[in-house]
C-alpha positions as a LaTeX table, in Angstrom:
\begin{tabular}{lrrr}
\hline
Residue & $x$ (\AA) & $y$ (\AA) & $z$ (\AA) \\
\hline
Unk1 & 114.00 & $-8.64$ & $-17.90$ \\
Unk2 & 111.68 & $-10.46$ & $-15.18$ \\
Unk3 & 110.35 & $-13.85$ & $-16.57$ \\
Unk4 & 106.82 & $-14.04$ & $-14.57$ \\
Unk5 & 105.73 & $-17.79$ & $-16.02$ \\
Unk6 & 108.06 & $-20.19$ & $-16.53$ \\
Unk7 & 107.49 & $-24.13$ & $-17.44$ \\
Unk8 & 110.82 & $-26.46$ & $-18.06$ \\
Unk9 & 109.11 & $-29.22$ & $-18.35$ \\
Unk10 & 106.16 & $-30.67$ & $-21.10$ \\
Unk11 & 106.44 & $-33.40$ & $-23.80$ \\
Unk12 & 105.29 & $-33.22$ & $-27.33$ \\
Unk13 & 105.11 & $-35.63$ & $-30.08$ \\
Unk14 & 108.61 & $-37.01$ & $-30.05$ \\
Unk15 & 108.09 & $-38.52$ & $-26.75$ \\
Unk16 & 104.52 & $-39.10$ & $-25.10$ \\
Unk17 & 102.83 & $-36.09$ & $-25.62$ \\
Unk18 & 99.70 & $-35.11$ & $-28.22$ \\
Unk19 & 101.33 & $-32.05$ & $-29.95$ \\
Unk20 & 104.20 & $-31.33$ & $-32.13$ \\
Unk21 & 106.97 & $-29.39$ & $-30.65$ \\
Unk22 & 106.00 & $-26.38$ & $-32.61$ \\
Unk23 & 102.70 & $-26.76$ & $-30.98$ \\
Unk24 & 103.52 & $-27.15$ & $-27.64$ \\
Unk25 & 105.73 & $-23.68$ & $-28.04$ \\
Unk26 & 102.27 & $-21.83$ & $-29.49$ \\
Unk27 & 100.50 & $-22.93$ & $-26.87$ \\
Unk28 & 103.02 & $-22.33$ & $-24.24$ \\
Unk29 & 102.67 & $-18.33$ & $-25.78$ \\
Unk30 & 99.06 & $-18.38$ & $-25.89$ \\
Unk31 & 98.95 & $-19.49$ & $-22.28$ \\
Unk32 & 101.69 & $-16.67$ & $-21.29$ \\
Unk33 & 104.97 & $-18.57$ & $-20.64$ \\
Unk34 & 107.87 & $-16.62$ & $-20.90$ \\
Unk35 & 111.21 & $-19.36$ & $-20.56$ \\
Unk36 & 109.85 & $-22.27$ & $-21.76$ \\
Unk37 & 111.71 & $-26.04$ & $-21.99$ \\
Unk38 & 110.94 & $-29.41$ & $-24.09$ \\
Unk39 & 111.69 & $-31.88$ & $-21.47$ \\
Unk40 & 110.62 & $-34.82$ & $-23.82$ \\
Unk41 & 111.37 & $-38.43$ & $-22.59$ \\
Unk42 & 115.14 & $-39.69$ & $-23.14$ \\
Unk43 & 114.84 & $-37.54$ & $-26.97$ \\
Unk44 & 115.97 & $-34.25$ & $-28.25$ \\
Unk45 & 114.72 & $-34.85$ & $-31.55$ \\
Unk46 & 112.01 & $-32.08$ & $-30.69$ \\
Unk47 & 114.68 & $-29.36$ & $-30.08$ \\
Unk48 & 115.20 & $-27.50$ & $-33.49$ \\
Unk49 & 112.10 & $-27.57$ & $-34.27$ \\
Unk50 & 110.84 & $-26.06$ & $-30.58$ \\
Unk51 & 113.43 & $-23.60$ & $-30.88$ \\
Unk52 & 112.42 & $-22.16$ & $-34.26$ \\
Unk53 & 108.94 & $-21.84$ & $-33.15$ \\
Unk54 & 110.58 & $-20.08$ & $-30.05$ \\
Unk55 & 112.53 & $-17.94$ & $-32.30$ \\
Unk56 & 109.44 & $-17.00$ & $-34.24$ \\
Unk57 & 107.17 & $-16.47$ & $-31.66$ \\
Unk58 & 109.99 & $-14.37$ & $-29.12$ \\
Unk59 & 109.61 & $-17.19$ & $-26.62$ \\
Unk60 & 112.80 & $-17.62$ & $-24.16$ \\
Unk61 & 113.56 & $-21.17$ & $-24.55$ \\
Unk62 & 116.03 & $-23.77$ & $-23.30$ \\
Unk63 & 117.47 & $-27.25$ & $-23.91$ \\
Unk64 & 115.45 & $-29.93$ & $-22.02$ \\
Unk65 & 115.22 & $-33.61$ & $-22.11$ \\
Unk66 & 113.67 & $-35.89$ & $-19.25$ \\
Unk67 & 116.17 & $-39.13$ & $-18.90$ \\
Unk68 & 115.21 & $-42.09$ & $-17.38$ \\
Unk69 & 117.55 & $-44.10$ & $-14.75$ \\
Unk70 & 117.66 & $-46.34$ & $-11.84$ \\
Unk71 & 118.88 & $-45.89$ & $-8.48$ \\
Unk72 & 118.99 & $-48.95$ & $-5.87$ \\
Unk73 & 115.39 & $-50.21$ & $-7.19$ \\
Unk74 & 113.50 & $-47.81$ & $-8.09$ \\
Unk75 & 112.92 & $-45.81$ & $-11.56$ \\
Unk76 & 113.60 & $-41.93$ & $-11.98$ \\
Unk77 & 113.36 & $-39.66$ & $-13.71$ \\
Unk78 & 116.08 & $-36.68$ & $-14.47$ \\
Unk79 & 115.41 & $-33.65$ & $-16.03$ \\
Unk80 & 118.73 & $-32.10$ & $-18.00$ \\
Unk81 & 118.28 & $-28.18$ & $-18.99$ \\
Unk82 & 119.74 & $-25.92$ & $-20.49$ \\
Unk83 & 122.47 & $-28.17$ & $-22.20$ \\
Unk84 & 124.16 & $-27.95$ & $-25.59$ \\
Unk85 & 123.30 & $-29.10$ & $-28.21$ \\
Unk86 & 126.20 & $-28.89$ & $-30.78$ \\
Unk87 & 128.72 & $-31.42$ & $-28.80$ \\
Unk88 & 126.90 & $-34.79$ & $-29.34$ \\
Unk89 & 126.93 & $-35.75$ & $-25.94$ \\
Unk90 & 122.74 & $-35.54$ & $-25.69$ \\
Unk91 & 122.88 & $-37.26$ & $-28.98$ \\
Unk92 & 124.64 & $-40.23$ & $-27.79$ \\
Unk93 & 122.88 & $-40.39$ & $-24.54$ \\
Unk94 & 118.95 & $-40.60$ & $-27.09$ \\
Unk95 & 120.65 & $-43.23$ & $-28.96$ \\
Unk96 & 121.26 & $-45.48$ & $-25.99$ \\
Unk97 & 118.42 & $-44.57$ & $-24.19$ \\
Unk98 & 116.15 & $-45.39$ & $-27.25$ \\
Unk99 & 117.56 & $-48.69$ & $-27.60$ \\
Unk100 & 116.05 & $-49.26$ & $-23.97$ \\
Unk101 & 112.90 & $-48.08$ & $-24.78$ \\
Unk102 & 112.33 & $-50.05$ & $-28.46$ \\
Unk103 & 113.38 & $-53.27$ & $-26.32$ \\
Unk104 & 111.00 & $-52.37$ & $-23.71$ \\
Unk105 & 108.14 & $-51.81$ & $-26.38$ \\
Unk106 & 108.70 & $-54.98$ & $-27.79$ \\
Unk107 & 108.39 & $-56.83$ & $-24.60$ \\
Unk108 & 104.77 & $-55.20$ & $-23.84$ \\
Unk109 & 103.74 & $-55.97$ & $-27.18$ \\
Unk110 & 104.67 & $-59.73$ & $-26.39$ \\
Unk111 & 103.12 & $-59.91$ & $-23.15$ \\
Unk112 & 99.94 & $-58.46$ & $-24.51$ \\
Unk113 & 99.90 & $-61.36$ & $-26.66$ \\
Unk114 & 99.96 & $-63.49$ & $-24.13$ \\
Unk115 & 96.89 & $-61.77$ & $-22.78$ \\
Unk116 & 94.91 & $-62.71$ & $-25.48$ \\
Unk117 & 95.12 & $-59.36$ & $-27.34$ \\
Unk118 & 96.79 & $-59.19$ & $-31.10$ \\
Unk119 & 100.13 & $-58.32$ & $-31.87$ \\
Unk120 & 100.08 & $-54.23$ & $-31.18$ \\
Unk121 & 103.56 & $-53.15$ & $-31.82$ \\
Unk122 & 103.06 & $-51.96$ & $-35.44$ \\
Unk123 & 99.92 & $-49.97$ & $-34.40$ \\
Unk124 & 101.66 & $-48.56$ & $-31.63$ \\
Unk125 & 104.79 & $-47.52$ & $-33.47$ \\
Unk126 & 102.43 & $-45.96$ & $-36.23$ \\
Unk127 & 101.30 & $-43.41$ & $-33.67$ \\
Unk128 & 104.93 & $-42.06$ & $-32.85$ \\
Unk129 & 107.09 & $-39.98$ & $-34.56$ \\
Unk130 & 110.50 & $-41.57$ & $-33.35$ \\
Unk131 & 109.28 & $-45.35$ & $-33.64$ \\
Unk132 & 109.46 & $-46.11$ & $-29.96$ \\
Unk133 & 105.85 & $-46.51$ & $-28.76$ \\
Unk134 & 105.37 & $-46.08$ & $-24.63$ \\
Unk135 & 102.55 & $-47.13$ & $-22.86$ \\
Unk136 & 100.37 & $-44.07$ & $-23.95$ \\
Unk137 & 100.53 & $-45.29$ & $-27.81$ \\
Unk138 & 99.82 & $-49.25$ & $-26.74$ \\
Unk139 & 96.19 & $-47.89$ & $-25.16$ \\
Unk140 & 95.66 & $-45.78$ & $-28.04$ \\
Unk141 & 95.86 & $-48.28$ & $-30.55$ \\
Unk142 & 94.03 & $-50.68$ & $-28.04$ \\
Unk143 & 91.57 & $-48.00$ & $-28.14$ \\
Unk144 & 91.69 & $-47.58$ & $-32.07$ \\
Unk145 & 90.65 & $-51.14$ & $-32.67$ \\
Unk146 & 88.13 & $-51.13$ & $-29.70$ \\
Unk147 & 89.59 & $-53.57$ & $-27.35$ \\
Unk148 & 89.46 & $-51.03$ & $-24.77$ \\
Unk149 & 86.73 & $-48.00$ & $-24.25$ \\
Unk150 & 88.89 & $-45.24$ & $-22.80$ \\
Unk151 & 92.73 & $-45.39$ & $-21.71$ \\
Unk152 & 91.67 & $-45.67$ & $-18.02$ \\
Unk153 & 90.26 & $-48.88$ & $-18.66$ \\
Unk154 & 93.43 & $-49.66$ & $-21.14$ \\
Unk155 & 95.53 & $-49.15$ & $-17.93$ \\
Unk156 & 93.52 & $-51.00$ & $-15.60$ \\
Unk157 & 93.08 & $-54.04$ & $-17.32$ \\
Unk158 & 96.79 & $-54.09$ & $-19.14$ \\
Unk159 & 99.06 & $-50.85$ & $-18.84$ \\
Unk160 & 99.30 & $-49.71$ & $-15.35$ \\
Unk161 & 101.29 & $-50.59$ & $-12.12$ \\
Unk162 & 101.62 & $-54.74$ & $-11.78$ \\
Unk163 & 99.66 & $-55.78$ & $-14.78$ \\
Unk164 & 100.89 & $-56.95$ & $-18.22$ \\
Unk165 & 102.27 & $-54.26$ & $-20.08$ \\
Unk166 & 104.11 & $-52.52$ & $-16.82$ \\
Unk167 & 107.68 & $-53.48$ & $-17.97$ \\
Unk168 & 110.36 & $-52.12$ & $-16.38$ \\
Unk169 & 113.53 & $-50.85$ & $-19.33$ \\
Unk170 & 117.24 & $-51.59$ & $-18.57$ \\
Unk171 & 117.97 & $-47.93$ & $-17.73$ \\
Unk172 & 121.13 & $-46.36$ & $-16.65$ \\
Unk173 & 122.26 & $-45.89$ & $-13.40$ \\
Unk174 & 121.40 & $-42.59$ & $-11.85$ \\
Unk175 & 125.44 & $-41.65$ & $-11.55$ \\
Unk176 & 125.49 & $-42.31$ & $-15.23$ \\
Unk177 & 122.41 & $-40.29$ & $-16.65$ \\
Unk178 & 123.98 & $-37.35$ & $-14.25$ \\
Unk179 & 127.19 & $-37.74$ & $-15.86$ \\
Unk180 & 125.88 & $-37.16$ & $-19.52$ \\
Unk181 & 124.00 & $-33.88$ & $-18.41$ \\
Unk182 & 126.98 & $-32.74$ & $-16.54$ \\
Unk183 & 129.40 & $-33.46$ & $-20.16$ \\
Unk184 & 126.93 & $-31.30$ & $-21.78$ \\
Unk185 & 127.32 & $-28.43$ & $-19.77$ \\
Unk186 & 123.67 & $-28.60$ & $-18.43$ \\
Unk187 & 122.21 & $-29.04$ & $-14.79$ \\
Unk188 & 120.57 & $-31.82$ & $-13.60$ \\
Unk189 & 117.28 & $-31.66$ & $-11.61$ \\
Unk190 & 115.20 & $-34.62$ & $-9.91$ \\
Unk191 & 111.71 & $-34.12$ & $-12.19$ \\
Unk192 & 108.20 & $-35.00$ & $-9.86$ \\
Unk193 & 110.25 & $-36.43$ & $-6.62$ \\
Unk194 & 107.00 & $-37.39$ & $-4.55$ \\
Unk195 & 105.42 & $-39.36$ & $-7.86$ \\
Unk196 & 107.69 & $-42.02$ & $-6.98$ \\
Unk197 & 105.83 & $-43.11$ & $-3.86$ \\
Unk198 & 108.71 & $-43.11$ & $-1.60$ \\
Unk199 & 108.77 & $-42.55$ & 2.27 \\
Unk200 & 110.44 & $-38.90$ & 3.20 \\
Unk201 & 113.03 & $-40.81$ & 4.36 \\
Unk202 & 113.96 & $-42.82$ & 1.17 \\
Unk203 & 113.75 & $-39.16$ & $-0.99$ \\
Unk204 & 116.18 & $-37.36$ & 1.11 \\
Unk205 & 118.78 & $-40.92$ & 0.94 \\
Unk206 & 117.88 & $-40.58$ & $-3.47$ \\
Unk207 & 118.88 & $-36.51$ & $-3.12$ \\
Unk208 & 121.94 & $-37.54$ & $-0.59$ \\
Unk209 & 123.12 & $-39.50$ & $-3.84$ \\
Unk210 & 121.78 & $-37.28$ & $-6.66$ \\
Unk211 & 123.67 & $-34.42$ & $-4.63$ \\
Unk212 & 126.87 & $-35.74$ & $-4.29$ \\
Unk213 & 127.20 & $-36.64$ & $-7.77$ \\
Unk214 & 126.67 & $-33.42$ & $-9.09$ \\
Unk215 & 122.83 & $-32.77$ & $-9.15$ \\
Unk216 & 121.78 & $-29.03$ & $-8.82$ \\
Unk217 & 117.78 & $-28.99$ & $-8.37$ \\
Unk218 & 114.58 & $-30.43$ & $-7.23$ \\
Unk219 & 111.57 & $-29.58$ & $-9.28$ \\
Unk220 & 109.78 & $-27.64$ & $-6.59$ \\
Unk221 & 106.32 & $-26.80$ & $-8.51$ \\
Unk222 & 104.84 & $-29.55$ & $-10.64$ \\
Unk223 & 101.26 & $-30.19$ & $-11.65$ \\
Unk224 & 99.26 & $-32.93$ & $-9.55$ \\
Unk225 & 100.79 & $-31.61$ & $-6.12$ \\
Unk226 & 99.01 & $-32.25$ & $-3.23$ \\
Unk227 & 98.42 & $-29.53$ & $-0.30$ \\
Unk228 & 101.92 & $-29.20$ & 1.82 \\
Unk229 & 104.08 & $-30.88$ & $-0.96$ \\
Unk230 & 105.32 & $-27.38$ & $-2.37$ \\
Unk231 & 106.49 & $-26.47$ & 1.23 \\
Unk232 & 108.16 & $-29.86$ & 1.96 \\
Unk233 & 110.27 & $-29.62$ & $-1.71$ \\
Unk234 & 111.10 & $-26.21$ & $-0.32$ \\
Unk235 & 112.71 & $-27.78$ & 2.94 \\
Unk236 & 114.61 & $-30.41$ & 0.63 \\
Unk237 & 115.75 & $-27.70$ & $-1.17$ \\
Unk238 & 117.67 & $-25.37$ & 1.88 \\
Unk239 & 118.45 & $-28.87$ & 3.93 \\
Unk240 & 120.48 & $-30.31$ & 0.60 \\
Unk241 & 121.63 & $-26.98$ & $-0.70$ \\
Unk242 & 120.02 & $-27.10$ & $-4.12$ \\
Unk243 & 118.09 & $-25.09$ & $-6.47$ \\
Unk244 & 114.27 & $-25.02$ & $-7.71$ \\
Unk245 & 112.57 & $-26.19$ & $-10.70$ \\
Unk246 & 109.27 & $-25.46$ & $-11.65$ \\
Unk247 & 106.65 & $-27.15$ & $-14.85$ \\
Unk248 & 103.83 & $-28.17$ & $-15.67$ \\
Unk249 & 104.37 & $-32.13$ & $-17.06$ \\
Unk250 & 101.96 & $-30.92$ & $-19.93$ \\
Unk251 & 101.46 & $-33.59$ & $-22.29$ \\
Unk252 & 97.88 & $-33.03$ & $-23.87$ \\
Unk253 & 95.37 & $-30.62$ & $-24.00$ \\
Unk254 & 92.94 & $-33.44$ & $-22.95$ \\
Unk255 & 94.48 & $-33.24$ & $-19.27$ \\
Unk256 & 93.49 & $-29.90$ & $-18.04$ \\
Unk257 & 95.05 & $-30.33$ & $-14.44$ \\
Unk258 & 98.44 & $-30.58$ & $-16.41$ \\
Unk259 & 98.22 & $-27.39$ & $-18.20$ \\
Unk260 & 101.49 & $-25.67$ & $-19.79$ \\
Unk261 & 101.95 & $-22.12$ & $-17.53$ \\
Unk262 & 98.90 & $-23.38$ & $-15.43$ \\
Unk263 & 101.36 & $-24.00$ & $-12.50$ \\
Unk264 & 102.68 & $-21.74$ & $-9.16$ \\
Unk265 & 105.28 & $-19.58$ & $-9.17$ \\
Unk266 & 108.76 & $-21.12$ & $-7.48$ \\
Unk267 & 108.33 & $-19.73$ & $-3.62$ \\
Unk268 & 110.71 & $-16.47$ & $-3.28$ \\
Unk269 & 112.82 & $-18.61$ & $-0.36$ \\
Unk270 & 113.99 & $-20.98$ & $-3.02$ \\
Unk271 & 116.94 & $-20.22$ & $-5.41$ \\
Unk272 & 116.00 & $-21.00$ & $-9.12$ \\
Unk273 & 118.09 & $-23.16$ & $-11.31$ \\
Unk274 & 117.80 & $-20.28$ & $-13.85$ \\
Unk275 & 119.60 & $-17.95$ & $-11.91$ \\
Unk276 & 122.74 & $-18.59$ & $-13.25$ \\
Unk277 & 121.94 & $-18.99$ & $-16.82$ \\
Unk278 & 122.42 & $-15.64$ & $-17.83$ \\
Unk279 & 119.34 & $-14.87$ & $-19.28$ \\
Unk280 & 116.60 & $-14.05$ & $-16.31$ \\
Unk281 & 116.26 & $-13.01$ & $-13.16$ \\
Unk282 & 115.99 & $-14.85$ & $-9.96$ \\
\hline
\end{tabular}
């Protein structure tokens, strides 16, 4: 069977998203995805509930989780598909990469402090299902008790890039995220590599690494591209020898330009990561 729309990679509830996983699968039918993936942040906790909805519905679905990691300075992020699930390996990897992220919270909720705002943490928490607020559940409760108008002005004036609540977690090395992917018997794939606002030349030295310690794809097709980025993943892909990836990022209705299915086809030149899974066609 040909698989025309595919997505592996949108967040729900359990992570940073505005629908449960259930949700996000409905939605992913309704907007014609055939193999879908919930690549929520550093959490699997969405899983068995996405796949029953899957199950339901006749959706293809995978494993997914998007882990976050370090390599030299810079954050990034690692999408592991089609994993298992039964051998504990993901399971162990969400513990410790929760830790990270409840320290993290904490630490924004104290700087805010400092900036004169009240103690958020609480609200923030309140809006999660797993406990461990982000940044998106620090401007909605900022929002909530009108300290803010909108979350663009929550980020400007406290969440984004260089101001207060921008705190960087203690993540894993890259080698290490890679290695818990590869124990569970999934592949690895670099999610949104031109989001991290490197030069050409820094991204190929990151997929030198990511490649030589195992990682199998670039995602290719990703919402927010600009014009010639498609093409240039493309190159990265035949130059390094790996395969494609393709998804939206969806994480709320609210953000149509981030739409689940809303996204390109993976060019025809480029070799999918699902090629090999068994269940569709290249």
């Amino acid at each position: 069977m040909q698989y025309s729309n595919i997505d592996l990679h949108c967040h729900s509830l359990e992570s940073d998203g505005a629908l449960s996983p259930s949700d996000v699968v409905s939605r992913a039918v309704e907007n014609g995805v055939t193999l879908l993936a919930l690549t929520d942040h550093d959490t699997i906790e969405g899983q068995a509930e996405a796949m029953q909805q899957a199950k339901a519905l006749n959706i293809e679905m995978v494993s997914g989780i998007e882990l976050s990691c370090v390599w030299g300075n810079a954050a990034i992020h690692v999408l592991g598909l089609n994993f298992s699930l039964t051998d504990g390996v993901m399971q162990e990897a969400q513990e410790k990469q929760l830790t990270a992220r409840l320290l993290r919270a904490e630490i924004i909720a104290d700087r805010l402090m400092k900036k004169g705002l009240p103690d958020l943490f609480e609200s923030a928490k309140q809006l999660t299902r797993s406990g461990v607020p982000g940044r998106p559940h620090f401007s909605e409760a900022m929002i909530s008790k009108g300290l803010v108008a909108n979350h663009e002005q929550a980020f400007k004036k406290y969440l984004g890039a260089g101001k207060a609540g921008d705190v960087k977690s203690s993540w894993p090395f890259l080698s290490e995220v890679l290695a818990w992917i590869h124990a569970a018997k999934g592949d690895a794939v670099i999610a949104h590599p031109r989001k991290y606002k490197m030069s050409q030349t820094k991204l190929r030295e990151l997929i030198v690494d990511f490649k030589e310690e195992g990682g199998a794809g670039l995602e290719v097709v990703v919402s927010g591209q600009k014009q010639g980025e498609i093409g240039l993943m493309c190159d990265l892909c035949h130059r390094f020898k790996l395969k494609g990836s393709v998804g939206s990022d969806f994480h709320t209705p609210d953000f149509p330009w981030a739409n689940l299915g809303r996204i390109p086809p993976l060019p025809s030149t480029v070799e999918s990561i699902w090629r090999d899974w068994g269940r569709v066609e290249s």
